[in-house]
N, CA, C and O atoms as CSV, one atom per row, in Angstrom:
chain,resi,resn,atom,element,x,y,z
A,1,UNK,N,N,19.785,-4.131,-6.778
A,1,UNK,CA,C,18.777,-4.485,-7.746
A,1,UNK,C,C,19.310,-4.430,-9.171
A,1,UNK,O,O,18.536,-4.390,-10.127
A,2,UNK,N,N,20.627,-4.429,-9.312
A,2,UNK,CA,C,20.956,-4.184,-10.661
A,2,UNK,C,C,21.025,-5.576,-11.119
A,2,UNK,O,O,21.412,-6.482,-10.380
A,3,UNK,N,N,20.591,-5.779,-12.526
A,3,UNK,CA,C,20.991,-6.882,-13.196
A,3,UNK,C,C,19.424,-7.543,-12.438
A,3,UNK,O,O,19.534,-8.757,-12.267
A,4,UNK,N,N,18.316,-7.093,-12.067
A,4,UNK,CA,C,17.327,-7.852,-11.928
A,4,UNK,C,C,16.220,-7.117,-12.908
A,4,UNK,O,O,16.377,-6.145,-13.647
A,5,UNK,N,N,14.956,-7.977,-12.639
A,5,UNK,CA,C,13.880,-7.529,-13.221
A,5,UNK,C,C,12.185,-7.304,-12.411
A,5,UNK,O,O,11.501,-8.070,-11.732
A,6,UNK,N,N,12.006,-6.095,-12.813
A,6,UNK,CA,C,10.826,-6.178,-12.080
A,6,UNK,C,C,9.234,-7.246,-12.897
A,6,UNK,O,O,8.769,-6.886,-13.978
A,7,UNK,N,N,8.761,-8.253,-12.273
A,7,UNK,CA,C,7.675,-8.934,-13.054
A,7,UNK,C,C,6.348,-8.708,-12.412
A,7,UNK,O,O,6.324,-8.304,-11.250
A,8,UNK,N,N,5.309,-8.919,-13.026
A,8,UNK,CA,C,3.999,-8.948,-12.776
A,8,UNK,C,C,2.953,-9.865,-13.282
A,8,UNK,O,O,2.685,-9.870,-14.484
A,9,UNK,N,N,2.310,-10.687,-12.396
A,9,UNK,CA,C,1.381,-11.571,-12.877
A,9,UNK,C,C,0.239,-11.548,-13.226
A,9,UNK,O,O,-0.771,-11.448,-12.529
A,10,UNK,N,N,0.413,-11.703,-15.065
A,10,UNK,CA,C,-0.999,-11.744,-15.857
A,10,UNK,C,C,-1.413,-12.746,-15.663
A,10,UNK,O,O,-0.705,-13.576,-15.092
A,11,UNK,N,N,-2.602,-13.033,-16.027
A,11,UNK,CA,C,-3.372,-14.486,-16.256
A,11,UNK,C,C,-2.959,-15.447,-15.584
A,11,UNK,O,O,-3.409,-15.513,-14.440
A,12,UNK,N,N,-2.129,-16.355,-15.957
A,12,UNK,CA,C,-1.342,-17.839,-15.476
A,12,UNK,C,C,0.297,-17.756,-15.726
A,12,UNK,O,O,0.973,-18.781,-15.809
A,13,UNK,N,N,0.791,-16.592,-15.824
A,13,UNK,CA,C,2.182,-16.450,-16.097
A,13,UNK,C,C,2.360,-14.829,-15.549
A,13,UNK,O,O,1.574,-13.950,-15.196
A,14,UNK,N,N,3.901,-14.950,-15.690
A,14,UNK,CA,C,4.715,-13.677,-14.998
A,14,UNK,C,C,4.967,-12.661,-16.822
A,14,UNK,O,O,5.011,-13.074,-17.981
A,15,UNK,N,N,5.051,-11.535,-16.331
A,15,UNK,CA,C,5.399,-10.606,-17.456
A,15,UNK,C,C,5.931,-9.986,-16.974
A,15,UNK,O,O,5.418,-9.294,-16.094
A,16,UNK,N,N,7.815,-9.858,-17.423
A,16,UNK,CA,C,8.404,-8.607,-17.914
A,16,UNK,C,C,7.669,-7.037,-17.836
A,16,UNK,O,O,6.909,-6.686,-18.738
A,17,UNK,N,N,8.014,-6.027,-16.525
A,17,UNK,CA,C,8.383,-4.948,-16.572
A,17,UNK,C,C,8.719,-4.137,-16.970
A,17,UNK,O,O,8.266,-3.509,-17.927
A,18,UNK,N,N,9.930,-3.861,-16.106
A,18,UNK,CA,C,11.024,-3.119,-16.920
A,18,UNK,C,C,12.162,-3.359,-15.307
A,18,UNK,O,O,11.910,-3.555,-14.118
A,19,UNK,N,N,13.274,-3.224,-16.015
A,19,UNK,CA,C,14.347,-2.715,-15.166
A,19,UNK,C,C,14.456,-2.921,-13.544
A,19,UNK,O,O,14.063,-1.847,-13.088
A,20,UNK,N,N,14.702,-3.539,-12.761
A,20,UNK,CA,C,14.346,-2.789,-11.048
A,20,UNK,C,C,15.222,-1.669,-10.837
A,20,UNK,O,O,14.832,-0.808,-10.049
A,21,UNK,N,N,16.422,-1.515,-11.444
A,21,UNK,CA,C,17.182,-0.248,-10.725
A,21,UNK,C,C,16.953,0.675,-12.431
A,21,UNK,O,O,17.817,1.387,-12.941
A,22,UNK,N,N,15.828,0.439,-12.913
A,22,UNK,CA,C,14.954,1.728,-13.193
A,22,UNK,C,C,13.843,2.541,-12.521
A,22,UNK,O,O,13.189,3.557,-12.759
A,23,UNK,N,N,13.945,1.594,-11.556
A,23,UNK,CA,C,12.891,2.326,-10.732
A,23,UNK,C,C,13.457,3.267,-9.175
A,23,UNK,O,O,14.208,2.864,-8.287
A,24,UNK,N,N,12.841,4.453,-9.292
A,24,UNK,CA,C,13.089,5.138,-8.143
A,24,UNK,C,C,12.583,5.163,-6.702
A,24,UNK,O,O,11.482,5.678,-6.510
A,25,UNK,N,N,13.182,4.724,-5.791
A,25,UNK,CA,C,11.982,4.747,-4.788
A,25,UNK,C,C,11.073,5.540,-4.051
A,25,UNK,O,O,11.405,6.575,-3.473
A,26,UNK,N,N,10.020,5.105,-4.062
A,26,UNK,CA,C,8.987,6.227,-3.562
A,26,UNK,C,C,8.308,6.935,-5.176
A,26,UNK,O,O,7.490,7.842,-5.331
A,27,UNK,N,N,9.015,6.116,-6.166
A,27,UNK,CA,C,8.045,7.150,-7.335
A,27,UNK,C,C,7.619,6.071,-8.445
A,27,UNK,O,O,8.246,5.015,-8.526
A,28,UNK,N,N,6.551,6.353,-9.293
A,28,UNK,CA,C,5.960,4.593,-9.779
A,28,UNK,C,C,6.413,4.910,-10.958
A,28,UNK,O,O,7.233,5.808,-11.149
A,29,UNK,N,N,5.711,3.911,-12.186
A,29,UNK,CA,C,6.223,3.796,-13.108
A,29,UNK,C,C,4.228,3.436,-14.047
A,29,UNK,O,O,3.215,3.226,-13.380
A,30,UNK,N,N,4.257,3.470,-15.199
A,30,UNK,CA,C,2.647,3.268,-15.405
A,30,UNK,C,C,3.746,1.973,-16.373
A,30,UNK,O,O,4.943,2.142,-16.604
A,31,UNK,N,N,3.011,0.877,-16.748
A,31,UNK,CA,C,3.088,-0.007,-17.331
A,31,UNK,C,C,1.220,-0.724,-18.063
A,31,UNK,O,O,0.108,-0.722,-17.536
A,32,UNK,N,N,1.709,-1.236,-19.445
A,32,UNK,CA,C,0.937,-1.866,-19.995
A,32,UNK,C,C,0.767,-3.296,-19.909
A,32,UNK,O,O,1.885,-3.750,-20.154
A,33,UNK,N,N,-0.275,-4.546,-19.626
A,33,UNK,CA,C,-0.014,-5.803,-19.594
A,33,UNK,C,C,-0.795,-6.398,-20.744
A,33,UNK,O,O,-1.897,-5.983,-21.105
A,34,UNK,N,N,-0.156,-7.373,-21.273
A,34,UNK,CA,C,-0.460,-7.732,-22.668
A,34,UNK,C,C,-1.862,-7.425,-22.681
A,34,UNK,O,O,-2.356,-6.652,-23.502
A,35,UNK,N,N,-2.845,-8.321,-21.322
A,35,UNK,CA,C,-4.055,-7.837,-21.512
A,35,UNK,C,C,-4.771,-6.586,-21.805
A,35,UNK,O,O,-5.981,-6.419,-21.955
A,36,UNK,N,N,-4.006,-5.913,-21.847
A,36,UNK,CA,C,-4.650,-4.482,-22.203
A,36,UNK,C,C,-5.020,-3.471,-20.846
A,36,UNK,O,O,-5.311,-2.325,-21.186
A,37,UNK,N,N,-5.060,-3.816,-18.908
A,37,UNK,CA,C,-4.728,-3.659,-18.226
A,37,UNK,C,C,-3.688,-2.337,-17.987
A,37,UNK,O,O,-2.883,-2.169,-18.903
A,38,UNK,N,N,-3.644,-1.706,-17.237
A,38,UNK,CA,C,-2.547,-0.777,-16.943
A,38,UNK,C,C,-2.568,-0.632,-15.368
A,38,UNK,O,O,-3.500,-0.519,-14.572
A,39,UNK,N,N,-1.249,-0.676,-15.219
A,39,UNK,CA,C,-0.776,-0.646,-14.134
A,39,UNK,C,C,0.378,0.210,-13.413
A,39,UNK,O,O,1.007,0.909,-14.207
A,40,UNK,N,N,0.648,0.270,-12.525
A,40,UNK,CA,C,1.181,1.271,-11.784
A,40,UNK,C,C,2.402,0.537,-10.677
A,40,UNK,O,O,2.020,0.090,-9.596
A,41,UNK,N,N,3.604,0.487,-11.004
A,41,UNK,CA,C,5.022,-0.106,-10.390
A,41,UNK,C,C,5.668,0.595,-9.422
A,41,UNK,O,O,6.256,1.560,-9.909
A,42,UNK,N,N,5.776,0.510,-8.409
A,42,UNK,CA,C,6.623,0.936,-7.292
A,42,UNK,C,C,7.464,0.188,-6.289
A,42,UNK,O,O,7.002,-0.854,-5.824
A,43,UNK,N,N,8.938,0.716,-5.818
A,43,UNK,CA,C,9.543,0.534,-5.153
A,43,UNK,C,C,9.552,1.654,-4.140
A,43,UNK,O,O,9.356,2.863,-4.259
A,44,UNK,N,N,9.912,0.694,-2.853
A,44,UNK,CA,C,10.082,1.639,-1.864
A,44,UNK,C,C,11.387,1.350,-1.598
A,44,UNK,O,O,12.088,0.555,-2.224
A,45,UNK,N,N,11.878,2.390,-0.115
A,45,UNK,CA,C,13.217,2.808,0.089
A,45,UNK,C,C,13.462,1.130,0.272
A,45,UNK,O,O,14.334,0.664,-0.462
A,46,UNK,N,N,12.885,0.343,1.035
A,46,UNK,CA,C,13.617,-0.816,1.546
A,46,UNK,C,C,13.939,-2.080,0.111
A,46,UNK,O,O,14.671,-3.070,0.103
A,47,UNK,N,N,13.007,-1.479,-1.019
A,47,UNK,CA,C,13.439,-1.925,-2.406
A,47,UNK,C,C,12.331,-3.458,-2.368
A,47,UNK,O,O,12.511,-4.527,-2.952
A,48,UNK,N,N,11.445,-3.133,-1.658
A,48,UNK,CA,C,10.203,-4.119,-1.732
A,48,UNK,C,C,9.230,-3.018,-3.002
A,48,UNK,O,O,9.010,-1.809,-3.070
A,49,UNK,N,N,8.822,-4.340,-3.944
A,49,UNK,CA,C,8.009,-3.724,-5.438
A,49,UNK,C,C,6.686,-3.937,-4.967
A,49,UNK,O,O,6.473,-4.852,-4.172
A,50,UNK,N,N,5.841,-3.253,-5.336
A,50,UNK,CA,C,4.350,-2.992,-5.537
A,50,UNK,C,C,3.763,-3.141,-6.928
A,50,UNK,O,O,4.342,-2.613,-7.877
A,51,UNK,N,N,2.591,-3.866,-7.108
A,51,UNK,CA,C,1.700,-3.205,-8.270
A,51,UNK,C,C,0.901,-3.041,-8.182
A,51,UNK,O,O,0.466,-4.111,-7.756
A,52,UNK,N,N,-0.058,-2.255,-8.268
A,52,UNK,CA,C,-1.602,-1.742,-8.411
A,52,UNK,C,C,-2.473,-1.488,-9.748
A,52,UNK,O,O,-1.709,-1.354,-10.704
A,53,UNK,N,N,-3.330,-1.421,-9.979
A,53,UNK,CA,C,-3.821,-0.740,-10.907
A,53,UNK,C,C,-4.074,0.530,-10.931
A,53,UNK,O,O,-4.660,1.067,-9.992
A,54,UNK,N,N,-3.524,1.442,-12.399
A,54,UNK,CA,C,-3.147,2.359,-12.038
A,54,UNK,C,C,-3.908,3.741,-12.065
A,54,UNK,O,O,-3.526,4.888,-11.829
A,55,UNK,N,N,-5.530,3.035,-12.564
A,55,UNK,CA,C,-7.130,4.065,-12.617
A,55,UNK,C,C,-7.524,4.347,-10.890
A,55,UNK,O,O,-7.749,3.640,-9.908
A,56,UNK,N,N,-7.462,5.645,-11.162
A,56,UNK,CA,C,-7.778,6.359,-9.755
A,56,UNK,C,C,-9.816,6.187,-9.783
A,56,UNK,O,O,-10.563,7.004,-10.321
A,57,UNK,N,N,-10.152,5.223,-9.228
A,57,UNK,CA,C,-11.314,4.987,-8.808
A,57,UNK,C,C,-12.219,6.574,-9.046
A,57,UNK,O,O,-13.155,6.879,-9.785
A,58,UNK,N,N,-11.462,7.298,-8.090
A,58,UNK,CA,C,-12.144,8.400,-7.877
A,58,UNK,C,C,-12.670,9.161,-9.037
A,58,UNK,O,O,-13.819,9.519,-9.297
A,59,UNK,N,N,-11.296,9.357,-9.812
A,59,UNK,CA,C,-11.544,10.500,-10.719
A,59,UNK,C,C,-11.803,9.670,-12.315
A,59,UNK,O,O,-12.069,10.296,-13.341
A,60,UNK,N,N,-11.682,8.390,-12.258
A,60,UNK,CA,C,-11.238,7.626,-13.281
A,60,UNK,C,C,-10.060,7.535,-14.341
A,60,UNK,O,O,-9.867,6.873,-15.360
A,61,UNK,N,N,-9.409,8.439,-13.682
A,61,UNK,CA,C,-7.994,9.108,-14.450
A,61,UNK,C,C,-6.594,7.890,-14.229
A,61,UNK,O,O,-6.019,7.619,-13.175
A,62,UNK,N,N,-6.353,7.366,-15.519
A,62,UNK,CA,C,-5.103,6.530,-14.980
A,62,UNK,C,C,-3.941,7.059,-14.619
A,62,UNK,O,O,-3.096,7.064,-15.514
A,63,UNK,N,N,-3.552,7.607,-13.362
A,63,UNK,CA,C,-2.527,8.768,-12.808
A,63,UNK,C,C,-2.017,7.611,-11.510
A,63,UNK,O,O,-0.878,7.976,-11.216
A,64,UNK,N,N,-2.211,6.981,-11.059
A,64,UNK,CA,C,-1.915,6.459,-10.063
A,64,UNK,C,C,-0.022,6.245,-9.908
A,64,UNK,O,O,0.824,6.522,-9.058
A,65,UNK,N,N,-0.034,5.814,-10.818
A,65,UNK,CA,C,1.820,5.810,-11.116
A,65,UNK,C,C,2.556,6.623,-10.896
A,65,UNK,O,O,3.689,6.275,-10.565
A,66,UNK,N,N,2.128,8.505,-11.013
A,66,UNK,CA,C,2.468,9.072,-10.724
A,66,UNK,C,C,2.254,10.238,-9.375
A,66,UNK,O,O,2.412,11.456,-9.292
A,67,UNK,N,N,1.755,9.018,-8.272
A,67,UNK,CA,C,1.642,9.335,-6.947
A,67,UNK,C,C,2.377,9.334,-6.584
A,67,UNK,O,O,3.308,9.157,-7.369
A,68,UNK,N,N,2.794,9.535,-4.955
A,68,UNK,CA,C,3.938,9.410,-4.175
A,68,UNK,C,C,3.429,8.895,-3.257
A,68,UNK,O,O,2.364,9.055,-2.660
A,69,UNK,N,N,5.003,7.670,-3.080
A,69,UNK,CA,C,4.673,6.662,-1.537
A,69,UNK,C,C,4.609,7.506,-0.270
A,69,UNK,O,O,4.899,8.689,-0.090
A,70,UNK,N,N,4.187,6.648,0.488
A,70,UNK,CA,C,4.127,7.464,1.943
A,70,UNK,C,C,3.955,5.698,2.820
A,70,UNK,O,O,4.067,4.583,2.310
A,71,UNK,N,N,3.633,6.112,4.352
A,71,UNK,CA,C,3.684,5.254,5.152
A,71,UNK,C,C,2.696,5.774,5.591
A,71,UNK,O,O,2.364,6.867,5.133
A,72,UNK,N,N,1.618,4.901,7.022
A,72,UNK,CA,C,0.627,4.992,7.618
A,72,UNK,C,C,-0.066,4.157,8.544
A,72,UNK,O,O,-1.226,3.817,8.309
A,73,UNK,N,N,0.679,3.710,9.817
A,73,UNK,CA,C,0.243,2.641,10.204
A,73,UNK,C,C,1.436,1.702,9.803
A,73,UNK,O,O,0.961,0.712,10.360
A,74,UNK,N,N,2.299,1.362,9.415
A,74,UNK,CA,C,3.393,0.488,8.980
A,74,UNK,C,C,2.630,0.229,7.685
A,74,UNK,O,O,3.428,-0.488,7.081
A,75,UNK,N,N,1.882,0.333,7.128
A,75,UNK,CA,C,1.107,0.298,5.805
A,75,UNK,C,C,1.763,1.226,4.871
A,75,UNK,O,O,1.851,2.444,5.030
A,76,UNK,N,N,2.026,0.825,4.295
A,76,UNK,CA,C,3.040,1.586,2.342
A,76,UNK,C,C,1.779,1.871,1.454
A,76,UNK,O,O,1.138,0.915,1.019
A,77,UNK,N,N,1.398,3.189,1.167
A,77,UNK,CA,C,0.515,3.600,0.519
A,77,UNK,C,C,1.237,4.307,-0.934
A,77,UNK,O,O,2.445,4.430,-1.137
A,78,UNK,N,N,0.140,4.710,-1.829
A,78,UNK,CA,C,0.461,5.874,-3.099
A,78,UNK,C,C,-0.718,6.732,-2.728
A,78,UNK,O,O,-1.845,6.249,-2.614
A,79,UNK,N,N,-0.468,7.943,-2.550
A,79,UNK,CA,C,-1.713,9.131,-2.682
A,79,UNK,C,C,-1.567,9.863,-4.392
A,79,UNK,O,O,-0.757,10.416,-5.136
A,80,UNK,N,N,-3.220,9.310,-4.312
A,80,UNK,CA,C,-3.546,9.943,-5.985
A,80,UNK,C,C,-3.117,11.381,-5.931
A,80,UNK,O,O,-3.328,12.210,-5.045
A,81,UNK,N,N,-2.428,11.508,-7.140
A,81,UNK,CA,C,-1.987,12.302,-7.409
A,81,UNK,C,C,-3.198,13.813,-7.654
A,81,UNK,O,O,-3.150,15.032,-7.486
A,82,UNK,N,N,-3.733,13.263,-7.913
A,82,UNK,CA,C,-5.232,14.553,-8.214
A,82,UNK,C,C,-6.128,14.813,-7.059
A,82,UNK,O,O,-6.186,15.963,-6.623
A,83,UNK,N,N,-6.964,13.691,-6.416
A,83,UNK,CA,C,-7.544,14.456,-4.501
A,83,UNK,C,C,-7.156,13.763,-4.044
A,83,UNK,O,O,-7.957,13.128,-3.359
A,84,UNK,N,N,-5.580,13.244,-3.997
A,84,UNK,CA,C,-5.235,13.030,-2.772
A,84,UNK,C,C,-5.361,11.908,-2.270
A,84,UNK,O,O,-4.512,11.653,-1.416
A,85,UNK,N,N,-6.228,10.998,-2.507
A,85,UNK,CA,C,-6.673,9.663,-1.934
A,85,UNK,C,C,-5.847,8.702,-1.346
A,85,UNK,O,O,-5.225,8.639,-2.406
A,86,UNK,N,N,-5.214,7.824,-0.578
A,86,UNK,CA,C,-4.078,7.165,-0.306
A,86,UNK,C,C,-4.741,5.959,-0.404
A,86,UNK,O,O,-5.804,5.945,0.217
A,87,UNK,N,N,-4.427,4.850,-1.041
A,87,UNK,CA,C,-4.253,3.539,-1.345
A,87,UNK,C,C,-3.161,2.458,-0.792
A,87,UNK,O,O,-1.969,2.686,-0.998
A,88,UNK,N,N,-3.505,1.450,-0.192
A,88,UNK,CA,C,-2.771,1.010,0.160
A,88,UNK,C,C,-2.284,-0.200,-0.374
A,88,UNK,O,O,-3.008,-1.161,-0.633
A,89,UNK,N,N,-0.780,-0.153,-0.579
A,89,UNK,CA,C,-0.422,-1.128,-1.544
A,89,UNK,C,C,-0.031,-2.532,-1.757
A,89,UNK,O,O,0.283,-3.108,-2.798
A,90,UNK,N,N,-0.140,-3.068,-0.235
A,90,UNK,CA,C,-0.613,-4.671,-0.404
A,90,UNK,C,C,-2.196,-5.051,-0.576
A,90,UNK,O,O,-2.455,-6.215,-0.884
A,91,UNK,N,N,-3.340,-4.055,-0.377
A,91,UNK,CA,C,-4.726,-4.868,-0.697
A,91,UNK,C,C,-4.887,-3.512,-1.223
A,91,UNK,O,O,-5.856,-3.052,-0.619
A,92,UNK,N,N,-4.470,-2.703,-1.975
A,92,UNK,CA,C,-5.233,-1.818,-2.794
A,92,UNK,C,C,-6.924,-0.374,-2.132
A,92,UNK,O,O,-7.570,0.539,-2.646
A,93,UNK,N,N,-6.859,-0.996,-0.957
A,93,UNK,CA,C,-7.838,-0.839,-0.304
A,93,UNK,C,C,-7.550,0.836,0.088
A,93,UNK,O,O,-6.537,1.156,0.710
A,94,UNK,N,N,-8.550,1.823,-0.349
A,94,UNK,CA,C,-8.378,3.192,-0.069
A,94,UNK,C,C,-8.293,3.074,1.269
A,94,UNK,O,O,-8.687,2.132,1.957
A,95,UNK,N,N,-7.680,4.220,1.662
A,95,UNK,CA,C,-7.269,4.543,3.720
A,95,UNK,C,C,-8.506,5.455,3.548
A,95,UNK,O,O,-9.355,4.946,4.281
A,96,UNK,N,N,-8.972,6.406,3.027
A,96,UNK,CA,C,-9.255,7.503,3.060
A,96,UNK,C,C,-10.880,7.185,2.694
A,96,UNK,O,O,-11.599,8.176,2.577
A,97,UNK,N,N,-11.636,5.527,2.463
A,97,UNK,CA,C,-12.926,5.825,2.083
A,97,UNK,C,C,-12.898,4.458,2.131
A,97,UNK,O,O,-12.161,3.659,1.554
A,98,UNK,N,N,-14.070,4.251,3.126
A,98,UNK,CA,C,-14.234,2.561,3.543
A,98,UNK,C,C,-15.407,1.961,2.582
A,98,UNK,O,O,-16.065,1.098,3.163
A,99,UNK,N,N,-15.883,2.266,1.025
A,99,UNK,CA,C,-16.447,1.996,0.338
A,99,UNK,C,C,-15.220,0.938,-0.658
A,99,UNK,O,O,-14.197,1.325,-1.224
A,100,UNK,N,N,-15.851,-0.598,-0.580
A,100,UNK,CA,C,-14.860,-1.405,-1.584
A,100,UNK,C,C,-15.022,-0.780,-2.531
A,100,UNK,O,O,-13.856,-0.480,-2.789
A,101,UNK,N,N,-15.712,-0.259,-3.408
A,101,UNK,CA,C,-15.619,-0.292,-4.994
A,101,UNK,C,C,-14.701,1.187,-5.492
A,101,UNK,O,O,-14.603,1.680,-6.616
A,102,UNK,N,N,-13.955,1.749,-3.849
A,102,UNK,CA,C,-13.030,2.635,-4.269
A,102,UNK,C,C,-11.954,2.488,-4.082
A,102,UNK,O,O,-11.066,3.338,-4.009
A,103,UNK,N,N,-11.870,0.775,-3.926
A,103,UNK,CA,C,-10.106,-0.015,-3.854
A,103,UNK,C,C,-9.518,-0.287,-5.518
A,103,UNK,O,O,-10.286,-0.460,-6.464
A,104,UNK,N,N,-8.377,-0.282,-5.606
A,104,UNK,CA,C,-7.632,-0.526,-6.575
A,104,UNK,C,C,-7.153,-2.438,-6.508
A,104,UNK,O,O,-7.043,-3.351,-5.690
A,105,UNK,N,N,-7.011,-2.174,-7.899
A,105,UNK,CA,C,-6.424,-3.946,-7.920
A,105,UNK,C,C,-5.013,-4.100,-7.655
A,105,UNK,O,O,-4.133,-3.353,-8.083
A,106,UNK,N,N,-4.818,-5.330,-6.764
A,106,UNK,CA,C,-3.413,-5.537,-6.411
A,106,UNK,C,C,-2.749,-6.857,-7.440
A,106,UNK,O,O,-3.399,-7.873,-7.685
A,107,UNK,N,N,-1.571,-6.644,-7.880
A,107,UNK,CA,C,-0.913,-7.371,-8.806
A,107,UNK,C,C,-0.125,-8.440,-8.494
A,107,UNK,O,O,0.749,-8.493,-9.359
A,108,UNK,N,N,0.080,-9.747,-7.311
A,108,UNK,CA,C,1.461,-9.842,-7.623
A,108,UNK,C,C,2.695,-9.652,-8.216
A,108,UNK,O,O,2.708,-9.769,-9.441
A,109,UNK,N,N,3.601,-9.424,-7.734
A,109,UNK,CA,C,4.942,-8.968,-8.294
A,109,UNK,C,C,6.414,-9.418,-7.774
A,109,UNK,O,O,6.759,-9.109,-6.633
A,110,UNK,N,N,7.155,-10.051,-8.513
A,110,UNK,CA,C,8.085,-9.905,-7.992
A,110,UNK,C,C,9.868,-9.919,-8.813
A,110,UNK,O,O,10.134,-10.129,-9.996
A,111,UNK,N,N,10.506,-9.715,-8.040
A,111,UNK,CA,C,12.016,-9.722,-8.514
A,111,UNK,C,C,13.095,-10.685,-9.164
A,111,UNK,O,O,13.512,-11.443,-8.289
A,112,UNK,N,N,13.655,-10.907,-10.311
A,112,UNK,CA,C,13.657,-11.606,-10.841
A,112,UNK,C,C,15.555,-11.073,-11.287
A,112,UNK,O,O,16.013,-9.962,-11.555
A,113,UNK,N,N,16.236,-12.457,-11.191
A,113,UNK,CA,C,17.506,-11.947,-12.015
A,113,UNK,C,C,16.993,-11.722,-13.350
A,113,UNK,O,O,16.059,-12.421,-13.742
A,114,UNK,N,N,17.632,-10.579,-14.307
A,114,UNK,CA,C,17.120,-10.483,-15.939
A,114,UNK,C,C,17.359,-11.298,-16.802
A,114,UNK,O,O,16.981,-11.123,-17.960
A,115,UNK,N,N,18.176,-12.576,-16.337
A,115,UNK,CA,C,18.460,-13.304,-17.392
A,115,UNK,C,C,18.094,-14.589,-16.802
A,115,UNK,O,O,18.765,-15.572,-17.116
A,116,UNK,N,N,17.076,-14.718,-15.953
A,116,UNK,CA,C,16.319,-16.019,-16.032
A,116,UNK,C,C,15.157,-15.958,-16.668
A,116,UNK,O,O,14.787,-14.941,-17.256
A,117,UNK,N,N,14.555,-16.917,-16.614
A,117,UNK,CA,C,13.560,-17.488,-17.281
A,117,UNK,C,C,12.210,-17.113,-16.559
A,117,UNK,O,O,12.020,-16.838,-15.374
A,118,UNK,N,N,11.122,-17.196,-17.863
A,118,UNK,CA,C,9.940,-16.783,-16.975
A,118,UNK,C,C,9.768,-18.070,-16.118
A,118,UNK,O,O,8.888,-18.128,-15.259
């Protein structure tokens, strides 16, 4: 992953990250999107990126970034860092509480050499 970039899709275009081999796997990163949005970046061991949004439904606390991945079902989750909650990170959809309005937003994302073009 060196010499790439991690991106995320605002609106009708891709935005600049940061870094991919700034990122650790299994641990996120919180990011800002022009929109004013915040979000939450992860790689896992196999070096597939995630984004979520990074407000813990539960507590309303933007901590999500600093969850830790896990697995569940072949499903790649982040458990909130504060109760625990596990989210899962292709539909955002809590494991732990079958109420939608306690899913997180999912971002497209993806990998980019750093010196191409949006």
């Amino acid at each position: 992953m060196a010499g790439e970039r991690i991106e995320v899709r605002c609106g009708t275009g891709w935005v600049p990250v940061c870094a991919a081999d700034g990122l650790v796997p299994g641990r996120g990163v919180a990011a800002l999107l022009p929109d004013g949005r915040q979000i939450a970046v992860f790689t896992d061991r196999s070096g597939t990126a995630y984004a979520i949004g990074n407000r813990d439904p539960f507590t309303g606390a933007y901590v999500l970034s600093r969850g830790l991945l896990g697995s569940a079902g072949g499903r790649a989750f982040v458990a909130s860092p504060l109760l625990k909650q596990r989210f899962d990170l292709r539909t955002g959809r809590c494991l732990d509480d079958d109420d939608p309005a306690r899913s997180v937003p999912v971002h497209p994302v993806r990998v980019r050499p750093a010196d191409a073009g949006a």
